[in-house]
C-alpha positions as CSV (number, residue, x, y, z in Angstrom):
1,X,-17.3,-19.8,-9.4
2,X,-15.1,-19.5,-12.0
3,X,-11.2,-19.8,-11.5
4,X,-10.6,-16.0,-13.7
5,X,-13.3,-14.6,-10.5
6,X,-11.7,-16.8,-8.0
7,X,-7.8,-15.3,-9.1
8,X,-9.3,-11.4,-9.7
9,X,-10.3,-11.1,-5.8
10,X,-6.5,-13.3,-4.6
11,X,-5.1,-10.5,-7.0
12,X,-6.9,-7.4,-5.4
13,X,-6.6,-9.2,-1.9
14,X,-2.6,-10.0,-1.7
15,X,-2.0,-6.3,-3.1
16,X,-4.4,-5.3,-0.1
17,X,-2.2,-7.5,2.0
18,X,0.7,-5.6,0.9
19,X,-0.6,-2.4,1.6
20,X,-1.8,-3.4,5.0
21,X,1.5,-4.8,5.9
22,X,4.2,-2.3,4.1
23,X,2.0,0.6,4.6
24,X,3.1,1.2,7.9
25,X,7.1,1.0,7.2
26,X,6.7,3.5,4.0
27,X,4.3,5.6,6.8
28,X,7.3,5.4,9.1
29,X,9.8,6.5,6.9
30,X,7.7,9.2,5.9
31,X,7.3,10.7,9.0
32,X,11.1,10.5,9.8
33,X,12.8,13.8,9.3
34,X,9.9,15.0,11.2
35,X,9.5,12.9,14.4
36,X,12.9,11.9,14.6
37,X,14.6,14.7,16.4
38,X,17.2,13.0,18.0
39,X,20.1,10.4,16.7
40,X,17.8,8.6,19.5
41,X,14.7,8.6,17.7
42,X,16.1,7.8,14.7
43,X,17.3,4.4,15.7
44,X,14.2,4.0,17.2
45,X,12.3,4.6,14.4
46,X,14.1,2.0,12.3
47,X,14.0,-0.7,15.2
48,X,10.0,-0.1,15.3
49,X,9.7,-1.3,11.5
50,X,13.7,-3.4,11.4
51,X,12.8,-6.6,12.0
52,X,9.7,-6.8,9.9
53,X,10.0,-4.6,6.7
54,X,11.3,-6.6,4.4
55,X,8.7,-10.1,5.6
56,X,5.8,-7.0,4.5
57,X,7.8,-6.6,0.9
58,X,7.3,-10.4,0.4
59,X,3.4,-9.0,-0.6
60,X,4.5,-6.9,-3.3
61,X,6.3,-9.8,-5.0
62,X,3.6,-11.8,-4.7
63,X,1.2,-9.7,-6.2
64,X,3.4,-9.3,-8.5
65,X,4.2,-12.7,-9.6
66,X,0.3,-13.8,-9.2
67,X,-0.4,-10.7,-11.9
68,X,3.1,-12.4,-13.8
69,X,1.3,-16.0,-13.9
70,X,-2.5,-15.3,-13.8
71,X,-3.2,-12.7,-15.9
72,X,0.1,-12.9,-18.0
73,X,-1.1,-10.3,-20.9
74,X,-1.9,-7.8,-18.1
75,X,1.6,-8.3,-16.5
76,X,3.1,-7.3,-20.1
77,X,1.0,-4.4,-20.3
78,X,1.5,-3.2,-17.2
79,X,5.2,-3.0,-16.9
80,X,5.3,-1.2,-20.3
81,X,2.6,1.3,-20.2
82,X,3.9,1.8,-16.0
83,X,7.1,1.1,-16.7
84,X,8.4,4.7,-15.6
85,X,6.7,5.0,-12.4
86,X,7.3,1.0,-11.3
87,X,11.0,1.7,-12.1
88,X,11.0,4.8,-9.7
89,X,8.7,2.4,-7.1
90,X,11.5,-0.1,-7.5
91,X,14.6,2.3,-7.2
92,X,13.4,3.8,-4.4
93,X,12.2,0.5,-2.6
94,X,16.4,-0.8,-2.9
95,X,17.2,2.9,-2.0
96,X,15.6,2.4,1.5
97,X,16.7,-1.1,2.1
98,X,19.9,0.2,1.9
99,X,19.9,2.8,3.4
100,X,18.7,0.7,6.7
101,X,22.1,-1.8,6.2
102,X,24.6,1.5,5.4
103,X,23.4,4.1,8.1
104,X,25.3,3.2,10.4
105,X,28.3,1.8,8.9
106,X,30.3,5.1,9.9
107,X,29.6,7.4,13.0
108,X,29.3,10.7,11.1
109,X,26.9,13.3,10.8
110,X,27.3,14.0,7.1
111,X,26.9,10.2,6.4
112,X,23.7,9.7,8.5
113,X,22.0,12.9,6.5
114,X,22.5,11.3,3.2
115,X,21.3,8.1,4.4
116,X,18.2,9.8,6.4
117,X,17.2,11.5,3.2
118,X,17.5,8.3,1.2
119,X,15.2,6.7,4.0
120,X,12.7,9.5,3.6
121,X,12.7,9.3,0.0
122,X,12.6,5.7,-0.5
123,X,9.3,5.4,1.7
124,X,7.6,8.8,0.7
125,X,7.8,7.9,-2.8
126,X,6.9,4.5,-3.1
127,X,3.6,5.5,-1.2
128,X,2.6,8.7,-3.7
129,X,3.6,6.4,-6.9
130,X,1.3,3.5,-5.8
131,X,-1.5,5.5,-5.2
132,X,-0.7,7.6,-8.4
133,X,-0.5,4.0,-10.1
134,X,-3.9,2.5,-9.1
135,X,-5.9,6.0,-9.3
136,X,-5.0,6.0,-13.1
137,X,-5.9,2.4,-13.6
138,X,-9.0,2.9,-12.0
139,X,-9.8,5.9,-14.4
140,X,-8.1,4.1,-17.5
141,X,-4.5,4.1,-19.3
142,X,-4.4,5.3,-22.4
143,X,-3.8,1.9,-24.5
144,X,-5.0,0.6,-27.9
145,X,-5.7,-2.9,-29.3
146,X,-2.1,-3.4,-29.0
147,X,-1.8,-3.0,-25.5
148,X,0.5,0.1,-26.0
149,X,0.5,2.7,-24.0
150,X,0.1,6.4,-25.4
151,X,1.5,8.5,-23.3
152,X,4.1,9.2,-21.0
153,X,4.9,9.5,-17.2
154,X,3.6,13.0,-16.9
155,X,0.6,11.7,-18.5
156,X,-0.3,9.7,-15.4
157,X,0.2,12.8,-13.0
158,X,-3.2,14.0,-13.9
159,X,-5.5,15.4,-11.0
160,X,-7.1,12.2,-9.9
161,X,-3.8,10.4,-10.1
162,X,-2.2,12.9,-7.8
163,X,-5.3,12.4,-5.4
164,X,-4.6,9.1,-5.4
165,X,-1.1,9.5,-4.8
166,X,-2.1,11.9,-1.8
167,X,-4.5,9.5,-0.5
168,X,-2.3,6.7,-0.4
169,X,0.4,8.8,1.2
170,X,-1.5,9.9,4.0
171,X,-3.2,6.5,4.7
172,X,0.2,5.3,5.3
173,X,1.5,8.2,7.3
174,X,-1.5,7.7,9.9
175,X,-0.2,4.0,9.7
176,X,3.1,4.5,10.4
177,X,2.1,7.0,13.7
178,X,0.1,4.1,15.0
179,X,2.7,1.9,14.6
180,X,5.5,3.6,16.0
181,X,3.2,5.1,19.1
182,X,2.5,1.0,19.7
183,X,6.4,-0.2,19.4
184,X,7.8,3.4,21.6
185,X,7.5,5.4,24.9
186,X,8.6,8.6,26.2
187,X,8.8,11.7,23.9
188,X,9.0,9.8,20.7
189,X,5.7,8.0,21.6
190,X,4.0,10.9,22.5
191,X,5.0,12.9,19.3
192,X,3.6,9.6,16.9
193,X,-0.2,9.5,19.1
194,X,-0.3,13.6,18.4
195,X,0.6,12.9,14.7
196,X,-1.9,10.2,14.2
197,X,-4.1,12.2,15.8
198,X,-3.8,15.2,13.9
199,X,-3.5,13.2,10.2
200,X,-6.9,11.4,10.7
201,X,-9.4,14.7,9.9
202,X,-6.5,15.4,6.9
203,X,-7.3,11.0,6.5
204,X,-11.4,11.6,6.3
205,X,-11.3,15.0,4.0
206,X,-9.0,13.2,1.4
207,X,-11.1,9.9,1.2
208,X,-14.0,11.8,1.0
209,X,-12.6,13.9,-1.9
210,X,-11.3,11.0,-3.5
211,X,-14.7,8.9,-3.4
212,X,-16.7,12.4,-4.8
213,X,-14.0,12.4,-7.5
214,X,-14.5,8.9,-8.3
215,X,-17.8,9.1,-9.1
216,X,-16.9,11.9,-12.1
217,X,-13.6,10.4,-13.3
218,X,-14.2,6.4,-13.3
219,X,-16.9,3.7,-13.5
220,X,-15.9,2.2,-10.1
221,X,-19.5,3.1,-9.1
222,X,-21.3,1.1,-11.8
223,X,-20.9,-2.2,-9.9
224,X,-21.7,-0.5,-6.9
225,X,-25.0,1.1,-8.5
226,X,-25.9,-3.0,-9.9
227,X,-25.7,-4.3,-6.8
228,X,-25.9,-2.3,-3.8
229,X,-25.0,-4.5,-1.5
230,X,-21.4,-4.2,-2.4
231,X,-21.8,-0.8,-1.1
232,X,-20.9,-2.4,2.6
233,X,-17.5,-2.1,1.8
234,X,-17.5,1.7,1.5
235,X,-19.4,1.4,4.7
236,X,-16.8,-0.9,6.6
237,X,-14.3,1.2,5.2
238,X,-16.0,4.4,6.6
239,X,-16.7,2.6,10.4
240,X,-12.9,1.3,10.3
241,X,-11.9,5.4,9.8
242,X,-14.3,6.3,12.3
243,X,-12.9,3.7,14.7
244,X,-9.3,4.4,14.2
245,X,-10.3,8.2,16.1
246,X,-12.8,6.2,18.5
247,X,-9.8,4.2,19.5
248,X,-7.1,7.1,19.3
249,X,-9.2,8.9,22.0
250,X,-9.3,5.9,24.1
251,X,-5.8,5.5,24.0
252,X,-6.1,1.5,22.7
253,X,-3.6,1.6,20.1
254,X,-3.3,-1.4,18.9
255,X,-7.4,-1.4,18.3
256,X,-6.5,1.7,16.5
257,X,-4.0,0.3,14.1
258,X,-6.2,-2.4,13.5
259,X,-8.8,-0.6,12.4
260,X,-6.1,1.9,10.1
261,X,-5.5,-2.0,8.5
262,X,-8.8,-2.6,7.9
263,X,-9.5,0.5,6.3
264,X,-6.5,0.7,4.1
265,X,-7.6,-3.0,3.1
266,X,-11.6,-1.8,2.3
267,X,-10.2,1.0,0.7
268,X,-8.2,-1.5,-1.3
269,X,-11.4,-3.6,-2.0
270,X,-13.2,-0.8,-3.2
271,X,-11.4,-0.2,-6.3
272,X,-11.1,-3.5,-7.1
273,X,-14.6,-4.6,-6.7
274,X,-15.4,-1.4,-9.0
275,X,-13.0,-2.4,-11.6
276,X,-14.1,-6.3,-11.7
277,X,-13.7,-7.9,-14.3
278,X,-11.2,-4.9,-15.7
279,X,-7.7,-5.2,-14.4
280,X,-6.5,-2.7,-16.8
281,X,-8.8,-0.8,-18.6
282,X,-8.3,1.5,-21.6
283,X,-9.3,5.1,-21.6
284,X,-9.7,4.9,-25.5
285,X,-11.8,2.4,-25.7
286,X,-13.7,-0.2,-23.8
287,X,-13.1,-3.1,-26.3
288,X,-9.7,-2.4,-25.5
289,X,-10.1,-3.4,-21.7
290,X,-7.7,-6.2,-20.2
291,X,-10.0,-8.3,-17.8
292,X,-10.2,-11.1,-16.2
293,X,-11.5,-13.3,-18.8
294,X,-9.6,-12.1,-22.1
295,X,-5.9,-11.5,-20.1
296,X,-6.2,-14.9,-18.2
297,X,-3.9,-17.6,-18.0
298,X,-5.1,-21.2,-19.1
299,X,-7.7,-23.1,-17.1
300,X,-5.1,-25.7,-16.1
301,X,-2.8,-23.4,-15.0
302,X,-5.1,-21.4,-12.8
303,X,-6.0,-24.6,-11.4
304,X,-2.3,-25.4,-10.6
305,X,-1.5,-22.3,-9.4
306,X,-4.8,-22.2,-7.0
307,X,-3.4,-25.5,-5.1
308,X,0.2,-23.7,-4.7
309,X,-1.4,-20.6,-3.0
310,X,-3.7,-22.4,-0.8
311,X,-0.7,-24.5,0.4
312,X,1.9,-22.2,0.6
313,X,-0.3,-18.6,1.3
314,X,-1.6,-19.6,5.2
315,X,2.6,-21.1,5.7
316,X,3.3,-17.5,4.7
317,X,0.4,-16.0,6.7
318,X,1.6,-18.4,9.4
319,X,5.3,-17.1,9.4
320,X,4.3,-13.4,9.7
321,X,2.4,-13.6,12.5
322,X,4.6,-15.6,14.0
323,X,6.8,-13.1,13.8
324,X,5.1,-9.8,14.6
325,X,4.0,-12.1,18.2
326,X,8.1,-12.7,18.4
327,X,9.0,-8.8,18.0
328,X,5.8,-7.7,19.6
329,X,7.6,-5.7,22.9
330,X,8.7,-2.0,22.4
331,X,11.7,-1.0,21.4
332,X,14.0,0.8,23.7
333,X,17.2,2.7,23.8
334,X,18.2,0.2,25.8
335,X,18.8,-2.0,22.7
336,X,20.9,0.8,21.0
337,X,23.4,1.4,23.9
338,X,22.1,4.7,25.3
């Protein structure tokens, strides 16, 4: 296989990773305003996703440096033609951080409510803009021969750029809910199984709306259409949905958020086994694509890079489980002094 195939899939499969992982604390901090009703539930909400939020954000630089080293051209015209809606992504990413670290520096009302809002901006955000992001790349950016980009940001809030920012939001709201029902008890556990409950029908009609849109505004189906095999992803992705209810009604949770992972990460696949071998393609032209094969990095360095990430990717892999086992337990208010 060659090394361009072999880095296409580890580029689609760490941003899946990232998704997987980061989803849930973006679908968390989301949900806050709403489920947190208490200065209580608050704390509890950051506990549930405190100790591991910024491990998941180690993903997103990955991907990013892999798309940096790998597929170098891409990288350049990515961050120009995206640069507005990356820069927002990246603003409101440090806006949450902080906003975890500065919350609770003063015990006062007015402080936590600027602080809250910054929490529920810097999640909600990030979620719609990614899913805004990758729904216009799987349609095409508007870029010519030069790789530059003609348009602006309103340009990528078109209709199926909006689905896929609605899309990705709700994915990681029904996330989050499983998540936090996992890591809580009481009221606050009770209000996340209802919500996750009540987001996965709103879950099923926009995936369904987003796959019939698909099929009019991109060529993600072509592959699909060549080889029909590859259509068992959309099918492993539509069993992981239907298992995430199955599991819901059951009451196994954790099964549940599982199977929310695993189809967040099919989802994932499914766009990028429909762009293959595009990783940026142009809505002007097809000549003026960026794939795998013309955006590439040098042989040698492909090679290089593939013995650093099969060193140092199951060390990382390693370390995050690791540490999910480690905070595995619920949080309680216990640990905040109630």
């Amino acid at each position: 296989m060659d090394l361009q195939i072999i880095w296409f899939f580890l580029w689609g499969l760490l941003w899946a990773i990232f998704f997987m992982t980061d989803g849930f604390d973006m679908g968390i901090g989301s949900l806050y305003p709403f489920l947190g009703k208490s200065e209580q539930d608050k704390r509890l909400m950051i506990n549930a996703m405190g100790p591991l939020w910024d491990g998941n954000q180690v993903w997103l630089i990955t991907a990013g440096g892999v798309t940096f080293a790998a597929f170098p051209r891409v990288y350049a015209v990515m961050f120009s033609s995206l640069y507005s809606a990356l820069l927002l992504i990246l603003f409101a990413l440090i806006l949450r951080g902080v906003s975890f670290e500065f919350r609770n520096k003063l015990d006062e009302p007015r402080w936590h409510k600027v602080w809250d809002t910054c929490i529920f901006v810097g999640s909600t955000a990030p979620a719609v803009l990614f899913g805004v992001a990758f729904a216009n790349i799987f349609q095409g950016i508007p870029i010519d021969r030069e790789g530059i980009f003609h348009g602006t940001l309103l340009t990528l809030l078109n209709p199926y750029g909006l689905l896929g920012g609605v899309l990705f939001l709700v994915l990681f709201l029904q996330h989050g809910a499983l998540w936090l029902s996992i890591k809580t008890e009481g009221e606050l556990h009770e209000r996340a199984k209802r919500t996750a409950a009540l987001l996965w029908p709103v879950v099923l009609v926009t995936a369904v709306v987003f796959l019939v849109s698909s099929k009019f505004a991109t060529r993600l189906y072509d592959n699909y259409i060549q080889q029909p095999a590859l259509f068992a992803v959309v099918v492993v992705a539509v069993l992981a949905l239907a298992a995430v209810r199955l599991f819901l009604f059951r009451g196994e949770l954790f099964r549940a958020w599982f199977a929310s992972a695993l189809t967040i990460v099919s989802a994932t696949f499914f766009g990028v086994i429909g762009l293959f071998p595009n990783l940026f393609p142009s809505s002007l032209n097809p000549r003026y694509h960026l794939t795998a094969f013309n955006a590439s990095s040098s042989p040698l360095t492909l090679k290089i890079m593939l013995g650093v990430v099969l060193v140092f990717v199951p060390v990382v892999l390693a370390y995050q489980i690791w540490a999910y086992n480690k905070f595995r337990t619920k949080v309680n208010p216990e640990e905040l002094g109630y």
